[in-house]
C-alpha positions in Angstrom: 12.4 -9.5 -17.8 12.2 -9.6 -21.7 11.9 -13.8 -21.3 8.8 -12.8 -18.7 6.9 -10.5 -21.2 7.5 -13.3 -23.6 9.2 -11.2 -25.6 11.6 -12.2 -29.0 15.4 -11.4 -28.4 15.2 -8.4 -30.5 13.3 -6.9 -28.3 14.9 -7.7 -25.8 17.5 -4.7 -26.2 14.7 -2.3 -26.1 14.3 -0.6 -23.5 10.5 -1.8 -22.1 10.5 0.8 -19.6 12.4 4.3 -19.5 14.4 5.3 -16.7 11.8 7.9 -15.5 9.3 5.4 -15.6 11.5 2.7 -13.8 11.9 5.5 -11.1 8.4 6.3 -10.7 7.5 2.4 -10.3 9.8 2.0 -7.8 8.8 5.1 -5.6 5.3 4.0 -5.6 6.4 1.0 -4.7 8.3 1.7 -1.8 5.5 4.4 -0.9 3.1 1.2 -1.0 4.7 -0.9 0.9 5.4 2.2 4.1 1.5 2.5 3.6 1.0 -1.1 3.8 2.6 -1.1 7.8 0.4 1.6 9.4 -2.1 0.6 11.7 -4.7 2.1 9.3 -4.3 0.6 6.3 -4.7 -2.8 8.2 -7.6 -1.3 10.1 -9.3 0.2 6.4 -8.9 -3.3 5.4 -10.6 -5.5 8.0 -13.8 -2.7 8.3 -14.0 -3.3 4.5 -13.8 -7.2 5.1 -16.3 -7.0 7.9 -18.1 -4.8 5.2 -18.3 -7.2 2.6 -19.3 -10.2 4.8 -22.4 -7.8 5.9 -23.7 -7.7 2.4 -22.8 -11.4 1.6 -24.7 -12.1 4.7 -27.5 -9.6 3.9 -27.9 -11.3 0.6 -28.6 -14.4 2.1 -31.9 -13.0 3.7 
């Protein structure tokens, strides 16, 4: 991860994140990616595309 950041070796053994934090990422994470396989997130996301393709298309007028 250190060689990601683009980070000097030093560095390197310091910790970038702390354990809680690592935790927390992960949960919300994992809580994403449950979200991400219900019917409505993938429903939220096409009336928002069919949204933005209104305006694009009123724009055009």
């Amino acid at each position: 991860m250190a060689a990601d950041l683009g980070m000097c070796a030093d560095a390197a053994n310091s910790s970038v994140f702390t354990g809680e934090e690592e935790v927390f990422a992960f949960e919300r994470t994992v809580s994403r990616l449950v979200e991400m396989q219900t019917a409505e997130y993938w429903e939220r996301g096409t009336m928002e595309e069919e949204e933005e393709d209104e305006e694009k298309t009123s724009d055009l007028q």
